[in-house]
KOLVEX-187643 format. One record per residue: y, z, x of N, C-alpha, C in turn; residue number from 1; residue in one letter. Coordinates in steps of 0.05 Angstrom, whole numbers, always signed. Each point is the difference from the previous one (the first is absolute). Layout:
<nodes>
Y:Z:X:Y:Z:X:Y:Z:X:NUM:A
...
</nodes>
This chain:
<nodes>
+345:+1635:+816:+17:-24:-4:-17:-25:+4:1:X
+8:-23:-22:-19:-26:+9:+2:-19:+12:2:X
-6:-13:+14:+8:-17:+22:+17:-20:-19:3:X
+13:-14:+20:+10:-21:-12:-21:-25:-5:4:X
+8:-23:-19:-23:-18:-7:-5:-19:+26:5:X
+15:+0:+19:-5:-13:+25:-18:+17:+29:6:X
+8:+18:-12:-6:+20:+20:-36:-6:+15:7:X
-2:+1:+30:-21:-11:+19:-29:+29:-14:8:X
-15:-17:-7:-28:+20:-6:-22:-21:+1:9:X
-21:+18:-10:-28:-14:+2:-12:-21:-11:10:X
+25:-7:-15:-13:-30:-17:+16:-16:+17:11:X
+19:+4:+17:+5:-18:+15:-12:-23:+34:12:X
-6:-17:+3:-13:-4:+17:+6:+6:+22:13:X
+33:+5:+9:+9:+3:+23:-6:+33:+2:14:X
-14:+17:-17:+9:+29:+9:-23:-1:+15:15:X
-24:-19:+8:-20:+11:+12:+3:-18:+30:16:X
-6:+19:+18:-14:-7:+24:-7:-30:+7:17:X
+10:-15:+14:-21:-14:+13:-31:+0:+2:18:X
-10:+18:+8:-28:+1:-1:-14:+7:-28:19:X
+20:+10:-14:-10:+8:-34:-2:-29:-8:20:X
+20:-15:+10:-1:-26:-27:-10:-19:+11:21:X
-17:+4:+33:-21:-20:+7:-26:+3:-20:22:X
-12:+27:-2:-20:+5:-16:+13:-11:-25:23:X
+12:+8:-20:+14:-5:-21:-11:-38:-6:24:X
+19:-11:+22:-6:-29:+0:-26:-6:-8:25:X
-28:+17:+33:-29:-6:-17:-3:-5:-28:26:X
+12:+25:-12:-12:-4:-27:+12:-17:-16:27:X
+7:-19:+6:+14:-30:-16:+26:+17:-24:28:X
+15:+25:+2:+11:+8:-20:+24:-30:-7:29:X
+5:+13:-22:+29:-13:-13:+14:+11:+1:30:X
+27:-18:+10:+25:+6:+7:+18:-7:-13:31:X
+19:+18:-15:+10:-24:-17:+34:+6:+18:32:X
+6:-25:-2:+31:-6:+11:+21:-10:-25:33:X
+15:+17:-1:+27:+2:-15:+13:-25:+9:34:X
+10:-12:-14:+27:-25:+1:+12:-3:-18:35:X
+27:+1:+8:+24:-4:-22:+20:-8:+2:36:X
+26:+9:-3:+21:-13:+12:+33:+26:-6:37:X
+15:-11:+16:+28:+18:+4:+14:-10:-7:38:X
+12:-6:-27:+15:-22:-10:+14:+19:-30:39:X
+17:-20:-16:+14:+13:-13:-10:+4:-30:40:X
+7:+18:-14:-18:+13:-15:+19:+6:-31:41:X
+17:-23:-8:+27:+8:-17:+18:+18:+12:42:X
+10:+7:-9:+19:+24:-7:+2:+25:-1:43:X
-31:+4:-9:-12:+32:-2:-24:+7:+16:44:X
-10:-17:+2:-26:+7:+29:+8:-5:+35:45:X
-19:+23:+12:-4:-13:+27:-6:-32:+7:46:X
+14:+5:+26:-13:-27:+7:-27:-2:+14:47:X
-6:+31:+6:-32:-3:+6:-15:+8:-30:48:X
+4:-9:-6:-24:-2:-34:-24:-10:+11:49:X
-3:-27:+6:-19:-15:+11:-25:+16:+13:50:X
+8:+0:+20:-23:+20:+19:-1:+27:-10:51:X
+25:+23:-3:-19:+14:-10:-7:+8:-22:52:X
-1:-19:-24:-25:+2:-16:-26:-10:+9:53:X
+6:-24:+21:-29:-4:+15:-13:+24:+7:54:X
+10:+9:+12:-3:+20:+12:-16:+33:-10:55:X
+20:+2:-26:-7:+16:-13:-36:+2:-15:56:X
-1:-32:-16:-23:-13:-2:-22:+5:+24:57:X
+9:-9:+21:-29:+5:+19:-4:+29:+8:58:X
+16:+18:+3:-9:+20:+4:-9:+13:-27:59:X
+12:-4:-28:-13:+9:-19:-37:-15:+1:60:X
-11:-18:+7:-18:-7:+6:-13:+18:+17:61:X
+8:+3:+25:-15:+11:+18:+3:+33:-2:62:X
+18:+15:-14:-16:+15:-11:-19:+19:-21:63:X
-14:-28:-16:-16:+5:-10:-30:-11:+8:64:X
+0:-18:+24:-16:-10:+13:+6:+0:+30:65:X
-5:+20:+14:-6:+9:+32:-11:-12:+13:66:X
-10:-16:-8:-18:-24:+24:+24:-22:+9:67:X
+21:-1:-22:+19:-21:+1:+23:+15:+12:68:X
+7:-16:+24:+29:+1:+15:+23:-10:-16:69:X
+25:+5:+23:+11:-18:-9:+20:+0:+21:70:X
+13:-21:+5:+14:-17:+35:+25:+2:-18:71:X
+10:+8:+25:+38:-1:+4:+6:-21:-13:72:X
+24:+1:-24:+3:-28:-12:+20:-20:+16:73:X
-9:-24:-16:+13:-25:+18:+29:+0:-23:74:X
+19:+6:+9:+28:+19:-19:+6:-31:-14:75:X
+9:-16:+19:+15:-20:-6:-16:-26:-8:76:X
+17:-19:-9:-18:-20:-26:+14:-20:+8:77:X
-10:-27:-18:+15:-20:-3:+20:-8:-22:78:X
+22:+15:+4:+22:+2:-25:+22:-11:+2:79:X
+5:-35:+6:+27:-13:+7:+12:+3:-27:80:X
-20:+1:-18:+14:-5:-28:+12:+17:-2:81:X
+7:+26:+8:+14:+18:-11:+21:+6:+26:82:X
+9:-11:+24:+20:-8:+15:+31:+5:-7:83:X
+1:-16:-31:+27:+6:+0:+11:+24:-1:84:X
-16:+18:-7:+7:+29:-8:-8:+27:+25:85:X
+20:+11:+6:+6:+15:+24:-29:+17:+1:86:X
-6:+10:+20:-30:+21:+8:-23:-13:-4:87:X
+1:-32:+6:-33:-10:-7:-4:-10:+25:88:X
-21:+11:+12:-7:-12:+28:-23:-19:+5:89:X
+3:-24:+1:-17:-16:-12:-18:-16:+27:90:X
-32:-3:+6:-9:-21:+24:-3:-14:-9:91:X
+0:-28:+13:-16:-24:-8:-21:+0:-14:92:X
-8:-16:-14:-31:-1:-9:-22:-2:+26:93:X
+14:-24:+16:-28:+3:+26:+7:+32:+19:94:X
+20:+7:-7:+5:+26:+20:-24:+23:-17:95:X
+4:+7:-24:-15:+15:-11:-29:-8:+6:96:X
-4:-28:-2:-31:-10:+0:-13:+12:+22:97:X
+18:-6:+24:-10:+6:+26:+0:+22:+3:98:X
+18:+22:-12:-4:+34:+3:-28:+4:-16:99:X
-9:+0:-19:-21:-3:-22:-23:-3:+12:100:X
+0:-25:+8:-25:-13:+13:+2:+19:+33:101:X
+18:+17:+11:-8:+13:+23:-9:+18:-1:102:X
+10:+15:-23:-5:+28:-12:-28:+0:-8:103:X
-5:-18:-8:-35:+1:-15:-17:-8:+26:104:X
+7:-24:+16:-17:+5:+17:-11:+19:+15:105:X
+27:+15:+12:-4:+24:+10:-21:+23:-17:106:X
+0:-2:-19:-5:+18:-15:-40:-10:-2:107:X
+8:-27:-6:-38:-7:+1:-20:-11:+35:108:X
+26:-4:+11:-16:+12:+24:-15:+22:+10:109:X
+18:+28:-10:-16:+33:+2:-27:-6:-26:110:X
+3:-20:-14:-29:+3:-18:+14:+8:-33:111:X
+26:-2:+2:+10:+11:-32:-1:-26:-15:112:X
+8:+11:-30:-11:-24:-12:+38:+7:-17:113:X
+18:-25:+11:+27:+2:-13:+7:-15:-28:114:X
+7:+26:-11:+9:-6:-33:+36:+5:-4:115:X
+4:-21:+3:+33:-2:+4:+9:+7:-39:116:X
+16:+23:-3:+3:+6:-22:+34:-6:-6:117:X
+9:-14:-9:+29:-9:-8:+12:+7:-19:118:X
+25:+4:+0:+26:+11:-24:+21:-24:+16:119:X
-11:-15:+4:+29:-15:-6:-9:-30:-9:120:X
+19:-11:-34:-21:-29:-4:+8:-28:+21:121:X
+20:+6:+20:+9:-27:+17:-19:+1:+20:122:X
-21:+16:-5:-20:+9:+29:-22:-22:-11:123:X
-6:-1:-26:-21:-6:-3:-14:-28:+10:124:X
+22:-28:+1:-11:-11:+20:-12:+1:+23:125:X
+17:+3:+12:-1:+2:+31:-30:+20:+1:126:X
+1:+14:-14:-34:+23:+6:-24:-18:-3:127:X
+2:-21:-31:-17:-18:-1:-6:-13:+32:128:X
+25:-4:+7:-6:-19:+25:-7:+18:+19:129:X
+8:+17:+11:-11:+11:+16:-23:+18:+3:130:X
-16:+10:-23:-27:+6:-9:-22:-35:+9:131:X
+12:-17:-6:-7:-26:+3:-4:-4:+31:132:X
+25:-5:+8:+0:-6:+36:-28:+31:+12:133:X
+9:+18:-1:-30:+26:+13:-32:-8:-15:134:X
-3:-15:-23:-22:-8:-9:-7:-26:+11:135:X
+20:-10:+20:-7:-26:+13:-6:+11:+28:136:X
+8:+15:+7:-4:+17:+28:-30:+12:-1:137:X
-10:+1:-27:-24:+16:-3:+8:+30:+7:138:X
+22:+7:-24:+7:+34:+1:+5:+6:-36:139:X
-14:+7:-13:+2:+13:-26:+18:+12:-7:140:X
+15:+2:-17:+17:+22:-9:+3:-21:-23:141:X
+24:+31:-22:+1:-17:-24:+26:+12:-10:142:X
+14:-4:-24:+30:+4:-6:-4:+3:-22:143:X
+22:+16:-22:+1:+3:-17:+33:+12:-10:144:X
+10:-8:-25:+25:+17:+3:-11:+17:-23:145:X
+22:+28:-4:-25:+16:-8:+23:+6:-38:146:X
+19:-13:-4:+12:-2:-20:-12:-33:-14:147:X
-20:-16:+11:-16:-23:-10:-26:+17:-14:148:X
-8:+14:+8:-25:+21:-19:+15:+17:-16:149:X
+15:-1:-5:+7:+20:-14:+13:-20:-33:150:X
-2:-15:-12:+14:-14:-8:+0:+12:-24:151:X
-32:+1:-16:+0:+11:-21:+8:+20:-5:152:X
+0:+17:+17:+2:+24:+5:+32:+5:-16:153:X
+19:-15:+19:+31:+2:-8:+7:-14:-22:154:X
-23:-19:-18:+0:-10:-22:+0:+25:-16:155:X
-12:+16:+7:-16:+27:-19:+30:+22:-1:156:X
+9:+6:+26:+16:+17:+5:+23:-12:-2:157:X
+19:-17:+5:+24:-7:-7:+7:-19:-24:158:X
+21:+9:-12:+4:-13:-31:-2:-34:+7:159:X
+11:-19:+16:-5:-25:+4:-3:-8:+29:160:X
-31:+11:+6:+4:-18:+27:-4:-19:+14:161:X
+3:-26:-13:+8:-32:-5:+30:+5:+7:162:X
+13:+13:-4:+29:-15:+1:+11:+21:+11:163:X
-13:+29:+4:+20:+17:+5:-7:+14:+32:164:X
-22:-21:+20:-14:+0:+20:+5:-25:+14:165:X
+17:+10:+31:+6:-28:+13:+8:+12:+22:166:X
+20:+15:+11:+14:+13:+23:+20:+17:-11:167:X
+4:+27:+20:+11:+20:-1:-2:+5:-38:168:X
-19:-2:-17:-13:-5:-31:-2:+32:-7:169:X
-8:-7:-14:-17:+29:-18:-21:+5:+5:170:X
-29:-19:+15:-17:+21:+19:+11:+5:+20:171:X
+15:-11:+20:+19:+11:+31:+10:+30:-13:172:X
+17:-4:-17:+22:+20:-4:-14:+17:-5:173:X
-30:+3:-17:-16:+22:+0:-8:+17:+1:174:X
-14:-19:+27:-14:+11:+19:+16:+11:+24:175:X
+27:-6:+10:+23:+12:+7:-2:+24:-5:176:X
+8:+7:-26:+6:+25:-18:-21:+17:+7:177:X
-25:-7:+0:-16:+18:+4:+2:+11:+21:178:X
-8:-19:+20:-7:+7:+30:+12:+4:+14:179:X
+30:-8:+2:+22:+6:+8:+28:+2:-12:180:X
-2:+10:-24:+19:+9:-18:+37:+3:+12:181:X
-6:+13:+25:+25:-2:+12:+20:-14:+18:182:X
-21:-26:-1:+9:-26:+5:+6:-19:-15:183:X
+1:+4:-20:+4:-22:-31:+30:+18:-9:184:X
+14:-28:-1:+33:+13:-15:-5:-6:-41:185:X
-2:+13:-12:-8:+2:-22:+27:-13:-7:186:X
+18:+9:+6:+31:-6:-16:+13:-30:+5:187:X
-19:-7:+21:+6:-34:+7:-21:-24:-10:188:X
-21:+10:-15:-20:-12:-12:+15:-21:-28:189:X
-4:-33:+17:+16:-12:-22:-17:-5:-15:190:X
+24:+0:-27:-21:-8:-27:+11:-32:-8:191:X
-29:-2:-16:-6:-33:-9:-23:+1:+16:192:X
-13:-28:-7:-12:-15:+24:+2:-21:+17:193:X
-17:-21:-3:+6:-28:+29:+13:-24:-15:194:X
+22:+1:+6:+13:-29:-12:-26:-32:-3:195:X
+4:-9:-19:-14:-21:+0:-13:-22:+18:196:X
-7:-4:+5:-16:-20:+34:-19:-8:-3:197:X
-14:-23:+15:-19:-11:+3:-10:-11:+27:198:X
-28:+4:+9:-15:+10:-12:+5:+34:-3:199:X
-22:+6:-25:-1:+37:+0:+0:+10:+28:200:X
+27:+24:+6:+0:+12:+19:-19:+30:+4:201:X
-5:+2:-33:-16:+28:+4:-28:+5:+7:202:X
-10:+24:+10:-21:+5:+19:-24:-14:-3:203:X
+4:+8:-30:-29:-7:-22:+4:-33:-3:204:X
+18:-17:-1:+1:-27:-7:-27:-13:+15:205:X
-10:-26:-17:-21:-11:+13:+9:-26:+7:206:X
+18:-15:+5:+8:-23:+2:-7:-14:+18:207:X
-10:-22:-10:-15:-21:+33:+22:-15:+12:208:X
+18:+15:-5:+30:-16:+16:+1:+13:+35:209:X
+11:+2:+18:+16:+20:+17:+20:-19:+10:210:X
+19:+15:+8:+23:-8:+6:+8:+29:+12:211:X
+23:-16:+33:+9:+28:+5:+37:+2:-8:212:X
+6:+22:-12:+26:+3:-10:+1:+38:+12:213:X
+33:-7:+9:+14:+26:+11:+5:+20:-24:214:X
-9:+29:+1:+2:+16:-28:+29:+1:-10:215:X
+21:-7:+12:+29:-2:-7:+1:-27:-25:216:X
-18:-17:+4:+1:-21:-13:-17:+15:-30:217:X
-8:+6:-2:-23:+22:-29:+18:+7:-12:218:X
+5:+19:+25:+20:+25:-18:+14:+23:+14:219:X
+37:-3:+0:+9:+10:+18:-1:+36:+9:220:X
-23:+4:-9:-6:+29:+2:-16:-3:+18:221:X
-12:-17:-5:-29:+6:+25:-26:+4:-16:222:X
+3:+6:-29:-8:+12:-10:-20:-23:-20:223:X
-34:+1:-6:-12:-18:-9:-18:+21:-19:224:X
+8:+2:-28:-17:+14:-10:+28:+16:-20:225:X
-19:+25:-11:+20:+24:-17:-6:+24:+8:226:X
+17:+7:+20:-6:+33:+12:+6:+14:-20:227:X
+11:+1:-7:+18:+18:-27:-33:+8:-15:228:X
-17:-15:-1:-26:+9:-17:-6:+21:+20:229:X
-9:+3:+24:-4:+23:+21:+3:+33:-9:230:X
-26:+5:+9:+0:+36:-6:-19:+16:+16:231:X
+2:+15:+11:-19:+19:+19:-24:-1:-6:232:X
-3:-3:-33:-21:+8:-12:-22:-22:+6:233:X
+12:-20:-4:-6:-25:+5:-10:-9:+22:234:X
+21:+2:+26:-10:+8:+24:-25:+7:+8:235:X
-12:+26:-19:-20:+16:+24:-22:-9:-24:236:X
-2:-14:-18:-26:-10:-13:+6:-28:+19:237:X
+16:-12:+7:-11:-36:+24:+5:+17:+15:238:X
+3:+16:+19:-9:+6:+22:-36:+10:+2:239:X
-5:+17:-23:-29:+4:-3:-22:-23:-8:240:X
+20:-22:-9:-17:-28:+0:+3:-11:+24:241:X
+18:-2:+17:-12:-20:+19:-8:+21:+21:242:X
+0:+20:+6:-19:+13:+19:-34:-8:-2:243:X
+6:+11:-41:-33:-12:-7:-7:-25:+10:244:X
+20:-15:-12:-16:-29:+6:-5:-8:+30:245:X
+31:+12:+11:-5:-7:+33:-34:+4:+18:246:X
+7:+25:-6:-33:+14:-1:-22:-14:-4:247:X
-2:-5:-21:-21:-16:-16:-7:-26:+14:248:X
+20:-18:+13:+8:-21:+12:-8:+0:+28:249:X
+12:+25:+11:-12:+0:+35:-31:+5:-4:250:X
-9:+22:-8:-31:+7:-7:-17:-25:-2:251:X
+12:-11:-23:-17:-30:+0:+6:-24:+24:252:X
+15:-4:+11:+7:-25:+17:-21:+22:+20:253:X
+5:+33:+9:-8:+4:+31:-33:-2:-12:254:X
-19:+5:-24:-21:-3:-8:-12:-36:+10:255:X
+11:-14:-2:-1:-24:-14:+3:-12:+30:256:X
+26:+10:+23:+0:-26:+13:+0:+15:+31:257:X
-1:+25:+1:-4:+14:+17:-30:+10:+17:258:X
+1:-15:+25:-34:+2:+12:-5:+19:+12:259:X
-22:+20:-3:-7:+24:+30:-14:-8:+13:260:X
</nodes>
């Protein structure tokens, strides 16, 4: 029988010893730390989507590369925007900052080199900033969300993903399907897509606007994108892209900015 995808093993950092992950530290490894968020997910998804596809992502990383850990994730995010809608548990932006920036210190004090890996897009400030604040401390680490490498990728694999990629979408719903198939309500998956708005709410939009607006105000689903495009199949070709790319991404930052 196979473990569950959470289940405590050797790519995890916490399964080793104290004295294992003092040595460990010597060797400057990379750590990558999960962040995401517990918030609401439409109609047909969990409300943990967020993290564990983080989740899923870094351990698909670590095991194809054993030198790379990976740290208990930081579950919860900065998600007021999605408040109105019941099961979203949301911190402050400086509350997250300050978990972020503790978690990594801790982590580059033993000598690790922290690669904060994200699934949730309301994170993505606050990481800027707090990757920022530990590089003023003189502590390295670096961030990445791991559905931002993947772009072409879901250009390639989903019929439109410009418009049909934004929240609880057709890569979410997916990659759902795949990895956790029995957490996605197939029969509640609304169809259409995002009512009209400005600026673009979807993932892929490039707009030099920001503005913050509550997801009730988008679209009373919750819903930013066209899940209805969503298929398993689909799923496990972007899950095999952003593992790759994830991969590809820690290798080079721990090459590049990581000292022995």
């Amino acid at each position: 029988m196979s473990l569950p995808p959470f289940a405590p093993g050797p790519a995890r950092l916490a399964w080793s010893p104290s004295p294992e992950l003092g040595a460990l530290g010597k060797a400057h490894g990379a750590v990558l730390v999960p962040t995401g968020a517990v918030e609401q997910h439409g109609p047909h998804l969990a409300t943990g989507v967020d993290i564990w596809l983080a989740m899923a992502v870094a351990l698909g990383v670590a095991g194809r590369d054993p030198s790379i850990r990976v740290a208990e994730p930081i579950s919860y995010g900065s998600s007021a925007h999605h408040v109105a809608f019941p099961g979203t548990i949301s911190l402050r932006p400086s509350t997250f900052i300050a978990i972020v920036v503790d978690v990594c210190r801790s982590l580059a004090r033993d000598g690790f080199f922290p690669i904060l890996l994200n699934g949730h897009g309301g994170n993505r400030g606050a990481l800027q900033v707090a990757v920022s604040e530990l590089g003023a401390d003189g502590i390295r680490s670096a961030a990445f969300s791991y559905f931002d490498l993947i772009r072409e990728d879901a250009a390639a694999i989903l019929p439109d993903a410009d418009q049909g990629c934004g929240h609880a979408c057709a890569l979410e719903t997916s990659l759902m399907l795949h990895l956790f198939p029995g957490s996605a309500r197939a029969e509640a998956i609304p169809a259409g897509g995002t009512p009209s708005c400005w600026p673009d709410p979807h993932l892929y939009a490039s707009s030099p606007i920001t503005v913050w607006r509550g997801f009730e105000e988008i679209n009373p689903t919750g819903v930013i994108g066209r899940p209805a495009d969503a298929t398993a199949e689909a799923g496990a070709r972007l899950y095999e892209a952003a593992v790759a790319c994830s991969l590809a991404a820690t290798q080079r930052l721990r090459e590049t900015f990581a000292t022995a």
